[in-house]
C-alpha positions in Angstrom: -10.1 -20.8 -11.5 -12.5 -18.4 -12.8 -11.0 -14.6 -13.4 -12.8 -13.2 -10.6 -12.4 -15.2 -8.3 -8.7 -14.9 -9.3 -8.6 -10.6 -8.4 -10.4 -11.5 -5.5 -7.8 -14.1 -4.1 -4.9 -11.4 -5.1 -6.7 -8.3 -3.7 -8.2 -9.3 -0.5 -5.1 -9.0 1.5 -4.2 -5.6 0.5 -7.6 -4.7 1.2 -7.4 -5.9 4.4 -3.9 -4.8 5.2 -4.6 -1.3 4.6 -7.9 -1.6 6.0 -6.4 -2.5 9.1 -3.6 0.2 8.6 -6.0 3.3 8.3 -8.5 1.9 11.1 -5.3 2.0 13.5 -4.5 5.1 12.6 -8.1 7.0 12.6 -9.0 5.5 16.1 -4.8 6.0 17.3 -6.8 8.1 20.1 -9.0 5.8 21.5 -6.4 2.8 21.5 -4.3 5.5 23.5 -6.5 5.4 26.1 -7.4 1.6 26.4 -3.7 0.2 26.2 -1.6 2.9 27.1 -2.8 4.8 29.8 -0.3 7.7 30.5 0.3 10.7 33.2 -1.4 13.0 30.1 -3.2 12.4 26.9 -0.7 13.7 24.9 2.4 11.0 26.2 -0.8 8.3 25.8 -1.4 9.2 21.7 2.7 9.1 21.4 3.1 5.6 22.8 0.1 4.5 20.9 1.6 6.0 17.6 4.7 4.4 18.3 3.1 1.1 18.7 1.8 1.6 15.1 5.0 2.0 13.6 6.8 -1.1 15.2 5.0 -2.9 11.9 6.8 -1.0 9.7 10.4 -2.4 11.1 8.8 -6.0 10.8 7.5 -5.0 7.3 10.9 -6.1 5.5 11.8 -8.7 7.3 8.3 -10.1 6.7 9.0 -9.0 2.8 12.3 -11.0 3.0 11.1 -14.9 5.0 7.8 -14.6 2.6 9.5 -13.3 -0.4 11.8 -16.3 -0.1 8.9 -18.9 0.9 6.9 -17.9 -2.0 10.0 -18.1 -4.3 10.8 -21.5 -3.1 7.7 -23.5 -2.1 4.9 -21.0 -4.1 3.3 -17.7 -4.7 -0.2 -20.2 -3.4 1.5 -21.4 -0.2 2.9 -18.0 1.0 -0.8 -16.3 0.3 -2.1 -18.8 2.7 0.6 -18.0 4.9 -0.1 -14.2 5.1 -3.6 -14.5 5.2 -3.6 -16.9 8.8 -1.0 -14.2 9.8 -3.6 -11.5 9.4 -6.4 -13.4 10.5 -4.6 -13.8 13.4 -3.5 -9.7 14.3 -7.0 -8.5 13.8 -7.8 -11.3 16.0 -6.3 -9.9 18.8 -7.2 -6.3 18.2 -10.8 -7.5 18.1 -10.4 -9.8 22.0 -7.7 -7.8 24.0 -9.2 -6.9 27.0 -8.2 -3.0 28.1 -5.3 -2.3 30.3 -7.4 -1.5 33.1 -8.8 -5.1 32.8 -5.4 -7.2 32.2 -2.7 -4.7 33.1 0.6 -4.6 31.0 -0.7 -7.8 29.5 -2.9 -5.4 26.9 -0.5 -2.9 25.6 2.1 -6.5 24.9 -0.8 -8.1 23.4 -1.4 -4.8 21.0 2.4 -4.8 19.9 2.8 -8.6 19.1 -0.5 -7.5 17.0 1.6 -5.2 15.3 4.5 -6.7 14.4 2.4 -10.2 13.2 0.7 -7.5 10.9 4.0 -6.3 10.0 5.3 -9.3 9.1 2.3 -10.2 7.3 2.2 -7.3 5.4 6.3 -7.0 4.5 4.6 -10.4 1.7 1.8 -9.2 0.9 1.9 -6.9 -2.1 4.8 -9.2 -3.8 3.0 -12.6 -3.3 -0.1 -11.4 -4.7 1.0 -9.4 -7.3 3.6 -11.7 -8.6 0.4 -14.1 -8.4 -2.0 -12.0 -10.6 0.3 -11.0 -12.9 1.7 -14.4 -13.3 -1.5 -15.9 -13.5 -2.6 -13.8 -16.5 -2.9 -14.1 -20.1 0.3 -12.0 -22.1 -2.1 -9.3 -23.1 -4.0 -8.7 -20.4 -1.2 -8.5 -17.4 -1.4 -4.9 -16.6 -5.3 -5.3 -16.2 -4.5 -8.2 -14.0 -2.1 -6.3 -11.7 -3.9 -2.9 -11.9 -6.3 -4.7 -9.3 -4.1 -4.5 -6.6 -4.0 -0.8 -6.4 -7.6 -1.2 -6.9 -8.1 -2.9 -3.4 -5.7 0.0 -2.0 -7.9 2.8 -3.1 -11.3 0.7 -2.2 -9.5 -0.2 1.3 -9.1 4.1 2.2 -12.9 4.3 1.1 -14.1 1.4 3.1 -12.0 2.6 6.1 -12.9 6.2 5.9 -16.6 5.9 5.9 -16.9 2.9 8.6 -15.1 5.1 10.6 -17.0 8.3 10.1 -20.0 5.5 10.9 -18.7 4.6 14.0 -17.7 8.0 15.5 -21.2 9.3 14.6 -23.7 6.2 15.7 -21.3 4.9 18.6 -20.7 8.1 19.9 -21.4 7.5 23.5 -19.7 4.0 23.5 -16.6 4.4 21.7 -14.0 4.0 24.3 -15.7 0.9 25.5 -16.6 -1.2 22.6 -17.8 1.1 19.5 -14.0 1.1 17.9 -13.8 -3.0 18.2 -16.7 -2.7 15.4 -13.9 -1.4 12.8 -11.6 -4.5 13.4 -14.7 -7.2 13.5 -15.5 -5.7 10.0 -11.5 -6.5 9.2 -12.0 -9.9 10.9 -15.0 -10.8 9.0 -13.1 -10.3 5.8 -10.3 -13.2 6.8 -12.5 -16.2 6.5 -13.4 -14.7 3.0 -9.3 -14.4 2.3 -9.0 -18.2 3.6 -11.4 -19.7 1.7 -10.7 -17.8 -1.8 -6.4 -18.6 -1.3 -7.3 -22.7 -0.1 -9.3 -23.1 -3.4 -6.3 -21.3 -5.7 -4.1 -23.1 -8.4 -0.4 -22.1 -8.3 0.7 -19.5 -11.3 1.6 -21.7 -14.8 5.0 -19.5 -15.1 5.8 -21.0 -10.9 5.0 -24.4 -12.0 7.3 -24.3 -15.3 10.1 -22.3 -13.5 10.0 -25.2 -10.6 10.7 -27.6 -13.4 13.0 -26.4 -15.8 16.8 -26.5 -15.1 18.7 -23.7 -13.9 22.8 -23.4 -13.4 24.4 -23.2 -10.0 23.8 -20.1 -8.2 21.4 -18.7 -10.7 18.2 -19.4 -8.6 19.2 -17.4 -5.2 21.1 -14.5 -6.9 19.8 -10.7 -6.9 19.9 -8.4 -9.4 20.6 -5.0 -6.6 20.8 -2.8 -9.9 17.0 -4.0 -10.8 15.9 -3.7 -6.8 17.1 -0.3 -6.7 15.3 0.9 -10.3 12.2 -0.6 -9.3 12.2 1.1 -5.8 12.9 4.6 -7.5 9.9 4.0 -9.8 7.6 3.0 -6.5 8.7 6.5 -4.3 6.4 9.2 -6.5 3.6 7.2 -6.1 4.2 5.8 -2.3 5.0 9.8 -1.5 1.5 11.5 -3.8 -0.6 8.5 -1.5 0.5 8.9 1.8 0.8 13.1 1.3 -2.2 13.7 -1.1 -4.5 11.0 -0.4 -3.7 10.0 3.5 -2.1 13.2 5.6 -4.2 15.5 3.4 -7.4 16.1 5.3 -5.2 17.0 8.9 -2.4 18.7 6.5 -5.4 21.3 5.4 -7.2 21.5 8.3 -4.6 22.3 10.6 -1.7 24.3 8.3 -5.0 25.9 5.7 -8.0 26.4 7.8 -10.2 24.3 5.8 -13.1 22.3 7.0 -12.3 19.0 7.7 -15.3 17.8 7.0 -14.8 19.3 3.4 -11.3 17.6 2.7 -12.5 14.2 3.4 -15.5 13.9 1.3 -12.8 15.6 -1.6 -10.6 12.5 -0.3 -13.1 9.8 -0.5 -14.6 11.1 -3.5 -11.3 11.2 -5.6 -9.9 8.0 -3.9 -13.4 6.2 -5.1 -12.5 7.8 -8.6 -9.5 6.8 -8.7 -10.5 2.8 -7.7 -13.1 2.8 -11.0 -10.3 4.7 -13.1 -7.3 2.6 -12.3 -8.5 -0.6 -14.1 -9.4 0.9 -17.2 -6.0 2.7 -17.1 -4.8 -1.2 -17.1 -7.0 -1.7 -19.8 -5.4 0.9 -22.1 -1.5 -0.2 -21.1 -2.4 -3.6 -22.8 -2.9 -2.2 -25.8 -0.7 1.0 -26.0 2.3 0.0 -23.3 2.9 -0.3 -19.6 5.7 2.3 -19.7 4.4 4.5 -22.2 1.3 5.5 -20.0 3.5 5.2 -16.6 6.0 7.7 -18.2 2.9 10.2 -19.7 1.4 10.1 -16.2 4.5 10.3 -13.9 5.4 13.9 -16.8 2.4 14.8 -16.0 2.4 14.8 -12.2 6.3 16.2 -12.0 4.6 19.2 -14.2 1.5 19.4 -12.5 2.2 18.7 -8.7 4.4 22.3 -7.9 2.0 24.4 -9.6 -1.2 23.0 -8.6 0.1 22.4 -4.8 1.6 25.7 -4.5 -1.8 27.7 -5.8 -3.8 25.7 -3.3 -1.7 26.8 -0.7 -1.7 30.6 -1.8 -5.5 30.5 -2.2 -6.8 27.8 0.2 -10.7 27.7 -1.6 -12.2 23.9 -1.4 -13.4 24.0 -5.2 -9.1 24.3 -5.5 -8.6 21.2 -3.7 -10.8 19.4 -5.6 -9.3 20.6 -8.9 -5.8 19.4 -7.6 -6.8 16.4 -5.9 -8.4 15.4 -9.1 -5.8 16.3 -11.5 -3.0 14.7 -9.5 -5.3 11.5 -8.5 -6.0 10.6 -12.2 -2.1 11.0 -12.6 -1.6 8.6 -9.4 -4.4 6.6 -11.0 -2.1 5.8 -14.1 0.8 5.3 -12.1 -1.0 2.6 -9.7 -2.3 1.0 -12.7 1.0 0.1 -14.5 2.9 0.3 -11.4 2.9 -3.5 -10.1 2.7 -5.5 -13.3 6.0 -3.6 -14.2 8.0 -4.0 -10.9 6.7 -8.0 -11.5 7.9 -8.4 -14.8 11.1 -6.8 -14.0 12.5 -9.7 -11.6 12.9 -13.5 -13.1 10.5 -15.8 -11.7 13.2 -17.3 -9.4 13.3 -14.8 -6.8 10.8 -12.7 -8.3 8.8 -12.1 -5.0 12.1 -11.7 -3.2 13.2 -8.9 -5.4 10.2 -7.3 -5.7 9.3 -7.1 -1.5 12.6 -5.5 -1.2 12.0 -2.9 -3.8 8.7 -2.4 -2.6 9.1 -2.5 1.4 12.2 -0.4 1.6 10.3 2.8 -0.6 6.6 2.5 1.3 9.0 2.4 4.6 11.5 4.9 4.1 8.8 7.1 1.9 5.8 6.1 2.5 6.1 5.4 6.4 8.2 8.4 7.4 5.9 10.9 4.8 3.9 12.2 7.8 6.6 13.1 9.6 8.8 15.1 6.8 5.7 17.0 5.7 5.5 18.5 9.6 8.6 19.0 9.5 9.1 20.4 6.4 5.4 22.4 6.7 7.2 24.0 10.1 10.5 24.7 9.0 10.0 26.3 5.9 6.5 26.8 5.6 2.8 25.3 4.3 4.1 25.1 0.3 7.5 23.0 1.4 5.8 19.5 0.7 5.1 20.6 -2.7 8.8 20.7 -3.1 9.2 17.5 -1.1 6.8 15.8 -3.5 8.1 17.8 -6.7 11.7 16.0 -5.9 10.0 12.4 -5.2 8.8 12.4 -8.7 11.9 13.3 -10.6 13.4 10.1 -8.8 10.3 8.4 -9.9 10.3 9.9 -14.0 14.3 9.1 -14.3 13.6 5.6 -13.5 10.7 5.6 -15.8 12.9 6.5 -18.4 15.6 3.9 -18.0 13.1 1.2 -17.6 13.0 -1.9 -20.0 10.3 -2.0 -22.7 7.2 -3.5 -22.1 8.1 -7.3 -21.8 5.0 -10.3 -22.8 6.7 -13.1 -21.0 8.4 -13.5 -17.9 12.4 -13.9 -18.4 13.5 -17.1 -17.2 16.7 -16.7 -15.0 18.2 -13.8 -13.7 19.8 -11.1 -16.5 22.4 -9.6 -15.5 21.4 -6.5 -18.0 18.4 -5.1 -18.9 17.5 -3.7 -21.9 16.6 -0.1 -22.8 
């Protein structure tokens, strides 16, 4: 299977999951009012809002079934699996008819959506990854894997500008039928995903795993000392993308007084910087070290974020967003780069995608999903420069685990170690 053809089959689904992810969340108010109709607007948005975060309860359970599937049958199998899975959620986004047109029958459709996609996405990031990285030659892994954070940054610019699209051209039909036009476009990209992840060949390192010999045991336990380090590494960067790159245009609007308008050209501008940046960051961990340039760019960040953060706060000018958005976003850049072909090469290739959902799902839900919510609540209890500190703490967690993390390692290790080496 030709290389590109290869990024495409392990990228598509995190395109489209957090495709689907930001779409829900910019057109939250209009889904409010089509499925659940309340006494006020306000109860409406809630209900809605809580609707979207039912997915992130499924999320781990989907990381566990798929993390074990793909373990045990193929990383091939289980992107097949996810993909019908998605297919299927957007599906019903796309064809629910309103709640004035089917009753209580809408809003239940809308939250078996959500918990399919959920489920779904709970596999997504460790099948694919494990996939691209395993699928790779020795000394180009970290360019292989860097192409997942790739689709993540390309999914927040796709998403934001559709939508800005969509609110300005299909103004006047909006609530009717103009915000079903951001989930077709979602739809549209299934078929793609099937096709690409029918035509793939399983990874060479599955294949040789699934025939080689392992003791009693070996094969379904889980190193919990490895989850836990490679979910401390994941929290800096799940925290700077959800605070700086996602809740940062309504965090400065409302708490700075900045133009929105202003913040989310910054936003897509940076994120589409830091899409083109983060392979060639992949390209230069091949040749220098995967932890090397993690560790220089997580320093960096944990030096940077405080200062930078605190000054835009102080002096709220647009030209000092841009400066910290960009000096943090090339940081996150490096990060994301190095990131997943780490966290895949830390787990044998046993329960690799097992290990790695459960290291992954439990920091994007319990810091990633809940990030909104603790920089309100931090930005109203102790005022607009308390996420700094929020974020500050986040990547100390993140450069400690840097620092006890193995050394870059070419091949995969071929049963569970019960140490890992400094």
């Amino acid at each position: 299977m030709s290389s590109h053809k290869k990024i495409i089959a392990g990228t598509i689904g995190n395109i489209l999951e957090w495709y689907d992810f930001l779409i829900y969340g910019f057109f939250a108010a209009v889904i409010a009012r089509q499925f659940f109709p309340a006494n006020d607007e306000y109860s409406s948005l809630l209900i809605s809002l809580a609707t979207f975060g039912v997915g992130f309860f499924t999320r781990p359970i989907g990381g566990l079934v798929i993390g074990f599937y793909a373990d045990k049958y193929g990383r091939k199998k289980a992107l097949q699996l996810i993909i019908w899975l998605m297919f299927i959620a957007v599906a019903i986004f796309v064809v629910t008819p309103s709640y004035h047109q089917i009753g209580i029958t809408a809003p239940i459709l809308i939250v078996i959506a959500r918990l399919i996609q959920g489920f779904a996405t709970g596999g997504e990031y460790a099948s694919s990854t494990s996939y691209l990285v395993e699928g790779s030659d020795d000394n180009k892994k970290t360019f292989y894997g860097s192409w997942q954070l790739f689709g993540q940054c390309l999914a927040v610019v796709l998403a934001s500008i559709i939508s800005m699209i969509i609110f300005k051209v299909f103004k006047e039909s909006l609530d009717s039928w103009g915000w079903r036009i951001a989930f077709a476009i979602g739809l549209i990209i299934c078929p793609v995903g099937l096709w690409i992840r029918n035509n793939l060949s399983e990874s060479d390192e599955f294949i040789q795993q699934q025939s080689e010999e392992t003791l009693p045991g070996d094969k379904k336990r889980l190193d919990v000392r490895k989850i836990i380090l490679g979910f401390c590494l994941v929290v800096s960067g799940t925290v700077g993308f959800y605070v700086l790159l996602i809740n940062m245009p309504s965090f400065a609007s409302k708490q700075l007084g900045m133009p929105i308008t202003s913040v989310l050209t910054i936003q897509i501008g940076i994120v589409s910087l830091m899409a083109i940046i983060i392979p060639l960051f992949g390209i230069l961990a091949d040749k220098i070290g995967r932890k090397r340039v993690f560790l220089v760019a997580t320093i960096g960040y944990f030096v940077m974020v405080l200062p930078l953060f605190t000054w835009v706060i102080h002096s709220p000018q647009i030209s000092h967003m841009l400066i910290m958005q960009l000096v943090l976003g090339i940081c996150l850049a490096a990060q994301f780069a190095t990131m997943p072909t780490m966290l895949t090469l830390l787990f044998p290739v046993e329960n690799r995608v097992t290990s790695l959902s459960i290291s992954y799902n439990l920091a994007t839900m319990t810091f990633g999903g809940f990030s909104p919510f603790i920089v309100a609540w931090l930005s109203h209890s102790w005022g607009a420069p308390a996420p700094a500190y929020y974020m500050f703490a986040v990547s100390a967690i993140s450069l400690g685990a840097a620092i006890c993390f193995p050394r870059d390692e070419k091949k995969a290790q071929p049963m569970v170690a019960s140490e890992w080496t400094h």
